[in-house]
N, C-alpha and C positions, 0 to 999 in steps of 0.2 A: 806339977805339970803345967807347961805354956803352950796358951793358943798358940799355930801356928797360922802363917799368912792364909795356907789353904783351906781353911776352915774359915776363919773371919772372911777372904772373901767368896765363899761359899754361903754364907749367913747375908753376907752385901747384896751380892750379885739374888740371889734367891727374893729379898724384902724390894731391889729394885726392880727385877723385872717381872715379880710376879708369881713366879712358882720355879720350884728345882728343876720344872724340865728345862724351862728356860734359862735358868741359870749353867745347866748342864751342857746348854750348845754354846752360849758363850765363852763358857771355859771348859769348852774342848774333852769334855770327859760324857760319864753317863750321870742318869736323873739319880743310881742309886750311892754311887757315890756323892753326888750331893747332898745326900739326905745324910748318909753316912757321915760326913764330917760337920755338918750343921750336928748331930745325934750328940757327935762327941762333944762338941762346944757346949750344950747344955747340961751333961756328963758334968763337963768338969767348971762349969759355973751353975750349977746346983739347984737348977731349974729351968721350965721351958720357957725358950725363945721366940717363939712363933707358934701361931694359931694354926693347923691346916684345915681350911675349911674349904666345901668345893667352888665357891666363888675365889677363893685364891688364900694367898698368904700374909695375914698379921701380925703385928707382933705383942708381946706380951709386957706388961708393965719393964720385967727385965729386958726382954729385947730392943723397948724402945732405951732406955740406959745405954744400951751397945751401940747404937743405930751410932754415933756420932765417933763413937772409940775405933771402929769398924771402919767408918769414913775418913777416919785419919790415918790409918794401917794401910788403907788404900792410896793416899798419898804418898805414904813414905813408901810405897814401895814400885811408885810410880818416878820417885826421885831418888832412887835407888838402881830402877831397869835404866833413867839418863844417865847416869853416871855411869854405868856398862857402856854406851855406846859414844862415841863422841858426835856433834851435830853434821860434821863435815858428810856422815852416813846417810843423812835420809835427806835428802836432796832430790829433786826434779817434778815433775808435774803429775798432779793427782786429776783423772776427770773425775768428779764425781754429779752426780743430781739426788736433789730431793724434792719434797713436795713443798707446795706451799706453806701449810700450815708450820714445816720445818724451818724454812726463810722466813715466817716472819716473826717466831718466838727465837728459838737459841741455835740457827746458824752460824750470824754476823759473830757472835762468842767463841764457838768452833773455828771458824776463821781469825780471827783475832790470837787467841791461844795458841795455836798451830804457828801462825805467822812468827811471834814473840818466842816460840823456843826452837822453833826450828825455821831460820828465815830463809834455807835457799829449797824449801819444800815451798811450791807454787801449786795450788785449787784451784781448780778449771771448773765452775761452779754451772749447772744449769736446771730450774726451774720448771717442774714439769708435772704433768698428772702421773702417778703412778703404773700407768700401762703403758704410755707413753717412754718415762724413764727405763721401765726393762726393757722394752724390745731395743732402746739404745744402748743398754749394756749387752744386747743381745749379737747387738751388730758389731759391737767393738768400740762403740763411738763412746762409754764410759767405759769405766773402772770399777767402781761400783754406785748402786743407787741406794737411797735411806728412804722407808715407805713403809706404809701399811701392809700386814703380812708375813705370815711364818712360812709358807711355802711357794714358790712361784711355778719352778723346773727340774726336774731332775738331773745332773751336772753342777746346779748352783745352788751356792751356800747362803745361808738366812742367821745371820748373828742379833739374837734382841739384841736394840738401843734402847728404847724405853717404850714408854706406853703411855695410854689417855682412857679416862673413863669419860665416855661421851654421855649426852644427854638430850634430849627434848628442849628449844629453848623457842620464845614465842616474845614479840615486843611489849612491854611492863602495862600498855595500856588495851592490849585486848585482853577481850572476856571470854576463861575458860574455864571449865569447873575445876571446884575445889575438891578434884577425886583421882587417881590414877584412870587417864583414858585406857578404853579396851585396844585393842589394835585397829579393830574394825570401826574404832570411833573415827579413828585418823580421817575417814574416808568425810567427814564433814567440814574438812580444812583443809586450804592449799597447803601444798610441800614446800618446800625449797630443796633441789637438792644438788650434789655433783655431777658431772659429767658422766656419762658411762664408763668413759675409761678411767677415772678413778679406780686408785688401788681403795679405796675408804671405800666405794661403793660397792667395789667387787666384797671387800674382806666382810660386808655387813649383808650381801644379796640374801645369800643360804640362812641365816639367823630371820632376818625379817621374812622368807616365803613358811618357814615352818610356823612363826609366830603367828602367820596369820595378819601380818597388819597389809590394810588396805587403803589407799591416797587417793584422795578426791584430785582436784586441777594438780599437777606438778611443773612447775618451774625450775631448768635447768640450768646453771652457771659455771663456767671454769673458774671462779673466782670465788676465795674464802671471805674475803674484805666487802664485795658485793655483795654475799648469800647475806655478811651478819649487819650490812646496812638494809639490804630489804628486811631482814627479819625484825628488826628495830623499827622499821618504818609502819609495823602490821602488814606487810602482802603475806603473809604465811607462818608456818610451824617446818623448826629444822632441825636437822639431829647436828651439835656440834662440840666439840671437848668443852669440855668443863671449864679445866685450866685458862683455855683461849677466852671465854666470854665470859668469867668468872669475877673480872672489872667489871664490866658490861651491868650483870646483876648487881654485885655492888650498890654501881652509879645509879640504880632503876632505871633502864633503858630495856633491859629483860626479864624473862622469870623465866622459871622449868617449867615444864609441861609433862609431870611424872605420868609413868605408862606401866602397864603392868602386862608383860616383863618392860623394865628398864634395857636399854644398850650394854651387851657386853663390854668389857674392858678391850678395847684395841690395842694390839702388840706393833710395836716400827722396828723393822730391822734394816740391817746393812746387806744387800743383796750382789754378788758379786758371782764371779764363772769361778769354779772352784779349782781351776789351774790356772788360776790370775793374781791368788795371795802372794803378799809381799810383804817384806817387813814394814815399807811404807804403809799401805793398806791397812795391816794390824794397828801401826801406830794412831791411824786417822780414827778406825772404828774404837776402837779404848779411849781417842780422845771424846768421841760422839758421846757414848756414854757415859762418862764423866759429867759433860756439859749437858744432857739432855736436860731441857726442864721447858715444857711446854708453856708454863706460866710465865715465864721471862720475855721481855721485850728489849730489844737494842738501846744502849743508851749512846749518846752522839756527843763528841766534844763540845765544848761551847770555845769562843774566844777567849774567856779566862782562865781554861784548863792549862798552855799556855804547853803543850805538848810537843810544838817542832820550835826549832831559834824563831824569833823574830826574823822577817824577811824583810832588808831595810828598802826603803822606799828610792834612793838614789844612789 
């Protein structure tokens, strides 16, 4: 018996976003058929594939084995649905926005990729906070938005793209204990934090008022590149992905600041009006999550890449 595609990417989609229910809205079925044909994959490869545990979904010695065979089965059958379609089909203007945090890790990629296989499909791109973004898909003014967030409205649709495990992070040269703070400790250090209208802040409100944590001064920014230059600079403690500031620590310019509880795992989805999908739209969100990867940074031709003719001088 052979895997089939809907299984391996049932196994994919599940280890990337997190859990089968999410895997379950991305492709378009239910959580228990998920689980169902991940069930059979490890059936017929003769052990278990993933951990379920209530923090989410690991994998097991075998399923890390898979994790790459899977990612390739995902491709080929990514270059399989283009060769169904010819390019001349997906053509015309997409609006879409996201968040920051999205612009400055693996946008410019998504746009790059998209551009490269399909070049008369044109991104109407726009930068925004997440409350900001819906209420313009709200008006009509996008197509869809990428943000923090499993539900926004009833009417519109919430597809995972991927996810961030955020964290506590504090500049490398202030002094904090070496212990998981209380929530209530927070209340002895400045914040840094988003904007109200933040979707990040909205999606984390209801987790932080039950846990109980409490902030002393709070400083407020639109700006992600701002929040983690003051937080390097010592004015404060901020909650921010991992992924993003994870050079950062590295370099010692930060450290974590563990808490007990730690930041749930934050979900980003494609939020759209649910009589708005298009075969365009489908293609943009499949390409999103493909490319997701919060830790990635844009890379920038130099003059030796040597990418368009020479343009001669006279």
């Amino acid at each position: 018996m052979n895997p089939t595609f809907k299984q391996l990417e049932a196994f994919h989609f599940s280890l990337k976003l997190g859990s089968f229910n999410a895997a379950a809205t991305r492709l378009y079925t239910t959580q228990s058929a998920i689980s169902k044909r991940v069930s059979e994959l490890e059936t017929m490869l003769g052990g278990r594939l993933l951990h379920r545990r209530p923090t989410g979904l690991s994998t097991t010695g075998l399923g890390q084995r898979l994790v790459p065979v899977a990612a390739e089965a995902m491709q080929l059958r990514a270059r399989i649905e283009n060769l169904a379609s010819t390019q001349h089909e997906i053509r015309g203007v997409l609006r879409i926005g996201v968040t920051e945090l999205i612009a400055l890790t693996w946008f410019t990629d998504l746009i790059q990729q998209l551009h490269n296989s399909h070049p008369e499909l044109r991104l109407e791109p726009l930068v925004e906070s997440g409350i900001t973004l819906f209420r313009n898909v709200e008006l009509g003014r996008l197509d869809v938005a990428m943000m923090a967030g499993t539900y926004w409205k009833n009417g519109y649709t919430t597809v995972p793209v991927g996810k961030t495990e955020d964290c506590w992070v504090v500049g490398a040269h202030v002094p904090i204990p070496d212990r998981p703070l209380q929530p209530a400790e927070f209340a002895a250090y400045p914040v840094l934090e988003q904007v109200e209208d933040s979707a990040k802040t909205r999606y984390y409100s209801d987790w932080r008022a039950e846990s109980g944590f409490v902030f002393g001064p709070v400083f407020t920014t639109n700006s992600l590149v701002v929040r983690r230059e003051m937080v390097a600079c010592g004015v404060g403690i901020s909650q921010m992905p991992f992924d993003y500031v994870k050079q950062d620590i590295d370099d010692g310019l930060l450290k974590i600041v563990r808490s007990d509880p730690m930041p749930p795992t934050a979900i980003y989805s494609a939020v759209f009006h649910e009589d708005n999908r298009t075969p365009v739209l489908d293609l943009v969100i499949n390409k999103a999550i493909e490319v997701c990867d919060f830790s990635s940074r844009p890379t920038f031709p130099t003059a030796d890449s040597a990418l368009n003719p020479t343009i001669p001088l006279d």
